[in-house]
KEKE-3310 file (N, C-alpha, C; in steps of 0.2 Angstrom, whole numbers, plus 5000, padded with zeros to 4 digits):
npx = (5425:5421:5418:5406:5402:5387:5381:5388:5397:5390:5388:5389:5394:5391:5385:5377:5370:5367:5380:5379:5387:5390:5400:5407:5414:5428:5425:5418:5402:5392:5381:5373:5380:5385:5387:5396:5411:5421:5417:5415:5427:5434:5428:5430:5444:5443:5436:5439:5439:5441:5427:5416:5403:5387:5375:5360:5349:5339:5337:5340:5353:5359:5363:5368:5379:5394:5393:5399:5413:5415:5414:5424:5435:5435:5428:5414:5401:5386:5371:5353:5335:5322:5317:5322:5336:5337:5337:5348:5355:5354:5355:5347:5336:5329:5329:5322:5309:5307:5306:5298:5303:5313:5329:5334:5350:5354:5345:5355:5362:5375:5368:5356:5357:5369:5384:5383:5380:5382:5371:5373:5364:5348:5335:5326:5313:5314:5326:5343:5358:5376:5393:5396:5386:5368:5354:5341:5331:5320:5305:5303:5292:5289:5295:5303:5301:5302:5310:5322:5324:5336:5343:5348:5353:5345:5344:5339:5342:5333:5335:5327:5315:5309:5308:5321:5318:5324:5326:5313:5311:5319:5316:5301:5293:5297:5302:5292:5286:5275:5262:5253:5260:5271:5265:5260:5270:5276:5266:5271:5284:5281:5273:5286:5298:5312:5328:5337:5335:5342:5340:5342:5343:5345:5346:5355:5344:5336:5320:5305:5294:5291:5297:5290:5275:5279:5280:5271:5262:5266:5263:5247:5245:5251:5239:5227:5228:5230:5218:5209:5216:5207:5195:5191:5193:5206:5223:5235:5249:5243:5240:5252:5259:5252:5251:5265:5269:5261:5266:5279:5287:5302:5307:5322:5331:5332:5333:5325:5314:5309:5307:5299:5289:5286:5284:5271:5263:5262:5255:5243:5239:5235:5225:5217:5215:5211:5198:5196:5199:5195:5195:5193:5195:5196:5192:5207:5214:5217:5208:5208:5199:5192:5183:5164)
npy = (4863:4868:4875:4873:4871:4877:4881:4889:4905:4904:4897:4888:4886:4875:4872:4872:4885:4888:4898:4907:4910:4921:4924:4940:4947:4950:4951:4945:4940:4939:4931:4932:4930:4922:4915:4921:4931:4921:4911:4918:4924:4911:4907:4920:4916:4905:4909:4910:4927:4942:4948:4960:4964:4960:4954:4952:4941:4940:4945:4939:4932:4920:4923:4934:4938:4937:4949:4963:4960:4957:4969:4977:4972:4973:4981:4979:4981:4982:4975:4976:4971:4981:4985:4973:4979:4988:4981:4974:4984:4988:4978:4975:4974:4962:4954:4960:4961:4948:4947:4959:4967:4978:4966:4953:4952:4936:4935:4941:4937:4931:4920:4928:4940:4947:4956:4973:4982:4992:4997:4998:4998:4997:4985:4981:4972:4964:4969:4969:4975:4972:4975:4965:4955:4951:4950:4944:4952:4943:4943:4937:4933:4929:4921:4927:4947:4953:4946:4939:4931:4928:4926:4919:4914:4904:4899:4897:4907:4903:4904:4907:4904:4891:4874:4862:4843:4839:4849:4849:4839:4840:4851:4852:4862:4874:4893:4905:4923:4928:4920:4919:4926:4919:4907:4912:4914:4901:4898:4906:4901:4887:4890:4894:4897:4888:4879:4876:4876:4882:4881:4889:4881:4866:4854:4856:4855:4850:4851:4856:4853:4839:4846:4859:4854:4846:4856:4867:4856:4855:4869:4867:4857:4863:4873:4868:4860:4870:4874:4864:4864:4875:4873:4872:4887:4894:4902:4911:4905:4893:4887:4889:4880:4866:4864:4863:4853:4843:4842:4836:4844:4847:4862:4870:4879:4897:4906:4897:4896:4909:4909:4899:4903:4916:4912:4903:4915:4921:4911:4913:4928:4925:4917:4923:4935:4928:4925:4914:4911:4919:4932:4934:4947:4945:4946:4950:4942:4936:4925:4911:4906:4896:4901:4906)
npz = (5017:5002:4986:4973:4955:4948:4937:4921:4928:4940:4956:4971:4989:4999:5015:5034:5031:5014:5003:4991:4976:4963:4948:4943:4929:4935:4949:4964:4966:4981:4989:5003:5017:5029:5044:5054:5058:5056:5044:5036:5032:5030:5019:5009:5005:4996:4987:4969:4963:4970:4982:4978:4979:4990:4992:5002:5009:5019:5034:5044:5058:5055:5040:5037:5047:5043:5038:5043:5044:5030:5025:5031:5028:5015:5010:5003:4993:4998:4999:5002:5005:5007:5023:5029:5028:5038:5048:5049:5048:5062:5073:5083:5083:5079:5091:5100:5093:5093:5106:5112:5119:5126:5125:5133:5141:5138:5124:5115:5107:5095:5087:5087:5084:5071:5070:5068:5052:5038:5025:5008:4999:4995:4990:4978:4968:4954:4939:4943:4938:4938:4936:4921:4922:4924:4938:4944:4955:4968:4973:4992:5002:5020:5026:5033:5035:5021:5014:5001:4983:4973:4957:4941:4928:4925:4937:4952:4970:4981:4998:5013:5008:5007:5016:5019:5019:5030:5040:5042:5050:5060:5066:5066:5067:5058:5058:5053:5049:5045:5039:5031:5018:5016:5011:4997:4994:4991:4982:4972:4970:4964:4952:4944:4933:4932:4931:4941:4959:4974:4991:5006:5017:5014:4998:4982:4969:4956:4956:4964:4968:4977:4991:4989:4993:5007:5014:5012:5021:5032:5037:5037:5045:5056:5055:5057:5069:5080:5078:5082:5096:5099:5100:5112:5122:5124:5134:5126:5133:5138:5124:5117:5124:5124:5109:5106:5113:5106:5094:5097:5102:5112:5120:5120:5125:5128:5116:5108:5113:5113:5096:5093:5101:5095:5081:5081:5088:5073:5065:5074:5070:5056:5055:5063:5055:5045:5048:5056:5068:5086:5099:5116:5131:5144:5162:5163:5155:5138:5129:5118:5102:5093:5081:5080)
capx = (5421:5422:5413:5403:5399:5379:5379:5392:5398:5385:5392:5388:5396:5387:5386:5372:5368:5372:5381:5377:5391:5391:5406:5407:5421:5434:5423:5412:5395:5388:5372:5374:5387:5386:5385:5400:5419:5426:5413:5416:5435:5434:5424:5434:5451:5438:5434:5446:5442:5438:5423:5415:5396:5386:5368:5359:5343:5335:5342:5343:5360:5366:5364:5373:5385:5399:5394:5405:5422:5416:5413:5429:5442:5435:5423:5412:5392:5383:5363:5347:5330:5318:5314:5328:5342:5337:5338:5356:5360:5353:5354:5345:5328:5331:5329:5318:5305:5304:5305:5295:5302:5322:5328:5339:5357:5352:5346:5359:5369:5377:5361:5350:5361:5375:5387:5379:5383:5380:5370:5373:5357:5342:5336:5318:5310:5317:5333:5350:5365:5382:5397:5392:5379:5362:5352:5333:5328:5314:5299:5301:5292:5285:5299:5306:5298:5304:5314:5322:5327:5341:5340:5354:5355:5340:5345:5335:5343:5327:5335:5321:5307:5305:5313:5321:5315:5328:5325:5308:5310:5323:5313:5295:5288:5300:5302:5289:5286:5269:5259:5249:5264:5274:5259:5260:5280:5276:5262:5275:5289:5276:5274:5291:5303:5319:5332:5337:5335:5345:5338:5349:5345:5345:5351:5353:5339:5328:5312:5305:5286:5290:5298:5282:5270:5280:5282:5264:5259:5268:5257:5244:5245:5250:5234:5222:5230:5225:5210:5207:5215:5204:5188:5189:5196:5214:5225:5242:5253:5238:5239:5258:5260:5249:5255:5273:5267:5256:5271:5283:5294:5304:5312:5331:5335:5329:5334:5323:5308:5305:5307:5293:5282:5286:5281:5263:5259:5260:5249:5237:5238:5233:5222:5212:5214:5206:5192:5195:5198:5191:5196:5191:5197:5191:5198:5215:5216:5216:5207:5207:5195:5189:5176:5158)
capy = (4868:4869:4879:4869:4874:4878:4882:4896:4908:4902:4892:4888:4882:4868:4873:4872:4890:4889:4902:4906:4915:4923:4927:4944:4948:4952:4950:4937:4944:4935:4931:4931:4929:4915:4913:4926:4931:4916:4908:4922:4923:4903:4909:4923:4910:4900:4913:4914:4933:4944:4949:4967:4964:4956:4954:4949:4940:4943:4949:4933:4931:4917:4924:4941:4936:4941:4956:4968:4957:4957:4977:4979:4969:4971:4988:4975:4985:4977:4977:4969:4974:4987:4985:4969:4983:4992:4973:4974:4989:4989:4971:4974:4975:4955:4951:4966:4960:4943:4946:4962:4975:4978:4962:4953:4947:4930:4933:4948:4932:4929:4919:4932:4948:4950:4961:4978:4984:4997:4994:5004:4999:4996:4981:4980:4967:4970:4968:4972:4973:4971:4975:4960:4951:4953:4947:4945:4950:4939:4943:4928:4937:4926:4917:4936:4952:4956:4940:4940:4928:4929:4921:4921:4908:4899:4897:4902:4906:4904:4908:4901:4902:4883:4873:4854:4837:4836:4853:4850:4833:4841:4856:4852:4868:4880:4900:4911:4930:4930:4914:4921:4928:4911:4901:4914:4914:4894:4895:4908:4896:4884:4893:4899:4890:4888:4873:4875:4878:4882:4884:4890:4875:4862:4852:4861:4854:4853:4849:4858:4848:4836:4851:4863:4849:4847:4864:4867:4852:4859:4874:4867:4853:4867:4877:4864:4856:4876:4877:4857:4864:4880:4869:4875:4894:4895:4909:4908:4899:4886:4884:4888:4872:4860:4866:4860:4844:4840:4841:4832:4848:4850:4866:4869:4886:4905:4909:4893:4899:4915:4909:4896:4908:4922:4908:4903:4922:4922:4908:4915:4932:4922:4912:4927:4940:4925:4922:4907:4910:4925:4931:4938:4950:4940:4945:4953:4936:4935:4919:4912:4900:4895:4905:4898)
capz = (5014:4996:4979:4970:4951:4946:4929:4921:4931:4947:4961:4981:4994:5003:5021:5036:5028:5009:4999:4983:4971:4955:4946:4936:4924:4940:4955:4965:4970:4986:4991:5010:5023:5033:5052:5057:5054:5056:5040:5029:5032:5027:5012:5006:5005:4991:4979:4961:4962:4974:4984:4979:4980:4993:4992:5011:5005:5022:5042:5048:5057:5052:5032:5038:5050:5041:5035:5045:5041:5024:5022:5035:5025:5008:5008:4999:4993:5002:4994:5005:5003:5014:5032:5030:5027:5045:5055:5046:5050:5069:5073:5093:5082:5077:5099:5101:5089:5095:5115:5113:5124:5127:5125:5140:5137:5135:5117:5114:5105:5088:5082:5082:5083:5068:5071:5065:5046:5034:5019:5004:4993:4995:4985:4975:4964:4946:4937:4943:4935:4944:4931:4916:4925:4927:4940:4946:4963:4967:4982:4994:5008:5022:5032:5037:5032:5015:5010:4993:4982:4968:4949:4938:4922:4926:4945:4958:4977:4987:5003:5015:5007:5012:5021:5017:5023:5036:5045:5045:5055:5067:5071:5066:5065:5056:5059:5048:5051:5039:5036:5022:5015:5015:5007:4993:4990:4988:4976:4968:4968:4960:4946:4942:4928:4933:4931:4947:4966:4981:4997:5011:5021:5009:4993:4977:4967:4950:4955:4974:4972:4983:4995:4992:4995:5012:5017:5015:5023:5039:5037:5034:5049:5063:5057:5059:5076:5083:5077:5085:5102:5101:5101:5120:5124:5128:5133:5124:5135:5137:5118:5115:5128:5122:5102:5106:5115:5100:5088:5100:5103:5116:5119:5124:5128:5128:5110:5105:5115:5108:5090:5094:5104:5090:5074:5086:5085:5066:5065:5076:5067:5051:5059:5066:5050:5038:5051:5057:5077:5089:5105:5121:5135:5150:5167:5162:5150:5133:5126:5109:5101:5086:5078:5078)
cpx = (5424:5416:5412:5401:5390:5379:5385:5394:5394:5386:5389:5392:5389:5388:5379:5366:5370:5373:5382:5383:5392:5397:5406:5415:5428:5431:5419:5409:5392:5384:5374:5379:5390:5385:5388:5409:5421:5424:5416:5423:5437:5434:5429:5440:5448:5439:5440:5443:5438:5433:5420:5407:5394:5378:5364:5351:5336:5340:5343:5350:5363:5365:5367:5377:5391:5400:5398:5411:5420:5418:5421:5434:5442:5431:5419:5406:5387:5373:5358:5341:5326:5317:5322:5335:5341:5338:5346:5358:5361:5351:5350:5339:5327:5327:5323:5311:5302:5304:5298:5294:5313:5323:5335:5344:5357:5351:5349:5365:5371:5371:5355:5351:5367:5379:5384:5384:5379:5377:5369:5369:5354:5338:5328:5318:5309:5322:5338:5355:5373:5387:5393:5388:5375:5359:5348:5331:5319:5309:5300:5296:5289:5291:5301:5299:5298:5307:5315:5325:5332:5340:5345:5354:5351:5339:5342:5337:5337:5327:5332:5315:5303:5311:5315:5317:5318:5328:5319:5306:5315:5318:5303:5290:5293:5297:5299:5288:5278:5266:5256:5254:5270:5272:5260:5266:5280:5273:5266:5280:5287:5274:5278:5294:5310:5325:5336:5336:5339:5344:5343:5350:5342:5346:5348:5346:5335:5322:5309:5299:5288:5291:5290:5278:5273:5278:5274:5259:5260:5265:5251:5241:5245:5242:5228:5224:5226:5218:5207:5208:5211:5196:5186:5196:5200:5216:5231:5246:5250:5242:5248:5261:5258:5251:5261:5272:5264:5261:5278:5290:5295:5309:5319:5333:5329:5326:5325:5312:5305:5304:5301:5287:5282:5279:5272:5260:5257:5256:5243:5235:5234:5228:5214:5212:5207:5201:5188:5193:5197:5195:5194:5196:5193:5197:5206:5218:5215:5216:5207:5203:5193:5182:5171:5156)
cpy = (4869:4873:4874:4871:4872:4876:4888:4898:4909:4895:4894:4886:4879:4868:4872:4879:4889:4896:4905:4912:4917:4925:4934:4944:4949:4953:4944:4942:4937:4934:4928:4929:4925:4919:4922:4927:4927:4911:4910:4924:4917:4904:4911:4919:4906:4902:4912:4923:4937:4948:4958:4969:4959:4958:4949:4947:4941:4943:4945:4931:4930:4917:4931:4943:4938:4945:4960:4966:4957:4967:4981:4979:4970:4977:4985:4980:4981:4983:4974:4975:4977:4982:4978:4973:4986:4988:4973:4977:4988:4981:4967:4972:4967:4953:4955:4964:4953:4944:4952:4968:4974:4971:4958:4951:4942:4930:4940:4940:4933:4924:4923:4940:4947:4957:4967:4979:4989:4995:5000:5005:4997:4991:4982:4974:4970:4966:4972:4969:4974:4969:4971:4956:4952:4947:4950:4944:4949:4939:4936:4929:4930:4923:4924:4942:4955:4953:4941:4934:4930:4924:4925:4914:4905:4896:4902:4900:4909:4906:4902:4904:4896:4880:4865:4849:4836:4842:4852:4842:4836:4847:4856:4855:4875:4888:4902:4917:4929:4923:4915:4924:4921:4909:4905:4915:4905:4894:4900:4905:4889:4885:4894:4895:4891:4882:4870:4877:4878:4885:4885:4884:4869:4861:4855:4856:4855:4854:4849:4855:4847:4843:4856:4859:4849:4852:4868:4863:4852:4862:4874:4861:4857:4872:4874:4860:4864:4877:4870:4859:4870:4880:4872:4881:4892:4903:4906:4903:4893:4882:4882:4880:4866:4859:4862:4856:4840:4838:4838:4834:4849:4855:4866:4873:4892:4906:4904:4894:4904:4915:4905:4900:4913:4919:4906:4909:4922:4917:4911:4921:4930:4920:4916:4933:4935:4923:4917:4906:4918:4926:4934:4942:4948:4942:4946:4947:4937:4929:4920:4907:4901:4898:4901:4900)
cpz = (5007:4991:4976:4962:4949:4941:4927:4926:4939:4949:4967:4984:4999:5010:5027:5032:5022:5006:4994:4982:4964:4955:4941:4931:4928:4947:4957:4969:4975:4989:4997:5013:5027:5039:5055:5054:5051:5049:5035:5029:5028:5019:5007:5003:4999:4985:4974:4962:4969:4976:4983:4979:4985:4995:5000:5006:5011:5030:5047:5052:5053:5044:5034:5043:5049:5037:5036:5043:5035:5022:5026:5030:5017:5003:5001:4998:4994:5003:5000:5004:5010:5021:5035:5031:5036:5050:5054:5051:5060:5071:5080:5088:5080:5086:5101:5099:5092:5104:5116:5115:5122:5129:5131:5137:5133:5127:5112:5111:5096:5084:5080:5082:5078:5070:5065:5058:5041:5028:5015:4999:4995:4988:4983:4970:4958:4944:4939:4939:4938:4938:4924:4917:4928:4931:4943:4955:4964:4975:4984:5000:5015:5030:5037:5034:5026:5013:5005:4992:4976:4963:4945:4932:4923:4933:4948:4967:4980:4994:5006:5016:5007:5013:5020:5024:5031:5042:5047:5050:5061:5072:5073:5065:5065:5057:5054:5052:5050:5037:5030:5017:5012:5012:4999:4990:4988:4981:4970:4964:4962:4953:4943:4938:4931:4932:4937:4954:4970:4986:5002:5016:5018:5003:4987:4973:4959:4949:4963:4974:4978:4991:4997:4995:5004:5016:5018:5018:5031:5040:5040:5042:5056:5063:5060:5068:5080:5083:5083:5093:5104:5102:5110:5122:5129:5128:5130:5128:5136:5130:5115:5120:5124:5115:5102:5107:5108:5093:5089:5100:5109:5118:5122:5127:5127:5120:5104:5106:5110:5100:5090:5094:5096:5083:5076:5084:5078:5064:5065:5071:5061:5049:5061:5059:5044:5041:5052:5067:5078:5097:5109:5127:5142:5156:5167:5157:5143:5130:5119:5108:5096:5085:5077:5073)
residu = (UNK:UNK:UNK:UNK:UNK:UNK:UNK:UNK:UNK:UNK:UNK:UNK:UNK:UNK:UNK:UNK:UNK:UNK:UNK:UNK:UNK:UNK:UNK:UNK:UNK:UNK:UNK:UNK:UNK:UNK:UNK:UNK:UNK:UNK:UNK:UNK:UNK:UNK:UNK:UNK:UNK:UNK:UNK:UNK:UNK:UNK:UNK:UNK:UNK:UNK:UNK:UNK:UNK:UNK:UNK:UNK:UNK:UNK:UNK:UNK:UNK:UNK:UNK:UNK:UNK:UNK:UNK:UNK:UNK:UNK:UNK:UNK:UNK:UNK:UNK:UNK:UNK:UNK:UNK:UNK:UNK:UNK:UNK:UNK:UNK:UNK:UNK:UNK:UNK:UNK:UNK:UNK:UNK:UNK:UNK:UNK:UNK:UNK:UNK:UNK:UNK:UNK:UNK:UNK:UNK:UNK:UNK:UNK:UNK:UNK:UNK:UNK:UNK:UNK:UNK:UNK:UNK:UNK:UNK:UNK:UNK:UNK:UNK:UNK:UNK:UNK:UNK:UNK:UNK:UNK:UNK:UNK:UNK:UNK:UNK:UNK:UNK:UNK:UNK:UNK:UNK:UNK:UNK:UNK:UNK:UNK:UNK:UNK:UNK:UNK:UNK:UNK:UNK:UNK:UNK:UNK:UNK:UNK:UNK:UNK:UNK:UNK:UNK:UNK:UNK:UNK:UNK:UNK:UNK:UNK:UNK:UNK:UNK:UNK:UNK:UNK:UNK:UNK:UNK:UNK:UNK:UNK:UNK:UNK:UNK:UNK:UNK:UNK:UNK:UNK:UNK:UNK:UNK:UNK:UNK:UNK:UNK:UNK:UNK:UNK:UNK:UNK:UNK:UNK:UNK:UNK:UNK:UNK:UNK:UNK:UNK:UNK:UNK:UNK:UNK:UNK:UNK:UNK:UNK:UNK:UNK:UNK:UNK:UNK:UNK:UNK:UNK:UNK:UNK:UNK:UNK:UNK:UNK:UNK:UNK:UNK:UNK:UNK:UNK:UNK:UNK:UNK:UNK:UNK:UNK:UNK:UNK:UNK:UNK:UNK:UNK:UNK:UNK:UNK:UNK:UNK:UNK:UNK:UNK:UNK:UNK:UNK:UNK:UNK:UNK:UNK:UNK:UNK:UNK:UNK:UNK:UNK:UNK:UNK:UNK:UNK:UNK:UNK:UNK:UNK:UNK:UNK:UNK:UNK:UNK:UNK:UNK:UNK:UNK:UNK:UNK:UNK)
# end
């Protein structure tokens, strides 16, 4: 585990999640937390100055994992933006949201529960300043529900708002919240000037094409497979079945399910707002099918 320098005073650590750090005049401002204590304890031991900002980019565990050791050991101010701050805070609504209802033990784990924390701002889309360094909080919205991204010297921490080469051949069909949201943090990214990228899960970068191009070609591949397997009216487990088969996923646990099933809904949601598929209430069942 090592700091890598960016540019100036912007540095990461190169991790499964990466860490992006600014340095101000006498602190280091943190753009996420990692997994849990044991990461952000690692961390801490890194820094030349110590920890008194720490920006959550979205409520994903494992990017606020060690928020409570950080705010315990260091009463760090710890920033994330709306609806993000209240997954923080209350970390059951993370398991809740994907299972549905009270959520069972099983997904009562460190991947998709952080230990609870307090957040003391509330982040918007704008400029903040933190002692002598300013820095741009950037809409990523799509992978979570209010995503952010961070821009500082011409560097942009994108979080995941896409996803590299090598997640997407392990997983296949990455976690979104929002597909219309996602597509439009892409064509946002696309647009943007910057000199550099760092996504949380993959390599820093100057030039995310190829990445976009990917990233939407996963999109773009699970929409149309749907729409192919709704040629004849399924009910969800039909679809979510035969989905997974088609992309040569084999699930492995609980945690892995609900994240699957959850990512499918958002599709369909997508899928059925732009007026692509239909459904019916047939017999206590809920079919879905491609619109004629």
């Amino acid at each position: 585990m090592e700091i890598r320098k960016i540019v100036g005073q912007v540095c990461y650590v190169p991790n499964p999640v990466n860490i992006c750090i600014v340095y101000t005049k006498d602190s280091a401002v943190l753009v996420d937390s990692g997994i849990d204590e044991n990461f952000a304890r690692k961390l801490c031991r890194l820094l030349e100055k110590p920890a008194k900002f720490l920006i959550n980019t979205h409520s994903h565990a494992d990017h606020c994992g060690g928020n409570a050791f950080l705010k315990d050991k260091f009463s760090v101010h710890i920033m994330a933006p709306e609806i993000e701050r209240h997954i923080i805070e209350s970390p059951i609504l993370e398991p809740f949201y994907l299972f549905g209802a009270a959520p069972p033990k099983e997904l009562q784990t460190k991947f998709l529960m952080a230990k609870p924390c307090r957040v003391d701002e509330t982040l918007e889309p704008g400029t903040i300043t933190l002692q002598d360094v300013t820095l741009n909080i950037v809409p990523l919205a799509g992978h979570s529900p209010n995503q952010i991204g961070v821009a500082v010297d011409k560097v942009l921490f994108c979080a995941d708002a896409l996803f590299s080469k090598g997640a997407i051949e392990k997983y296949k069909m990455f976690v979104v919240y929002d597909v219309k949201n996602f597509l439009q943090t892409l064509e946002l990214l696309e647009k943007s000037n910057y000199d550099f990228f760092l996504p949380s899960h993959g390599d820093l970068t100057g030039d995310i094409t190829e990445l976009l191009n990917l990233n939407r070609k996963v999109v773009q591949n699970v929409s149309n497979e749907i729409l192919n397997l709704l040629r004849t009216p399924h009910t969800f487990d039909e679809l979510f079945r035969m989905l997974l088969g088609r992309f040569d996923i084999e699930v492995k646990n609980f945690v892995q399910f609900v994240l699957y099933r959850s990512t499918v809904h958002a599709y369909l949601s997508y899928l059925l707002d732009e007026g692509h598929v239909e459904k019916d209430l047939i017999k206590n069942s809920l079919l879905w099918r491609i619109k004629a």
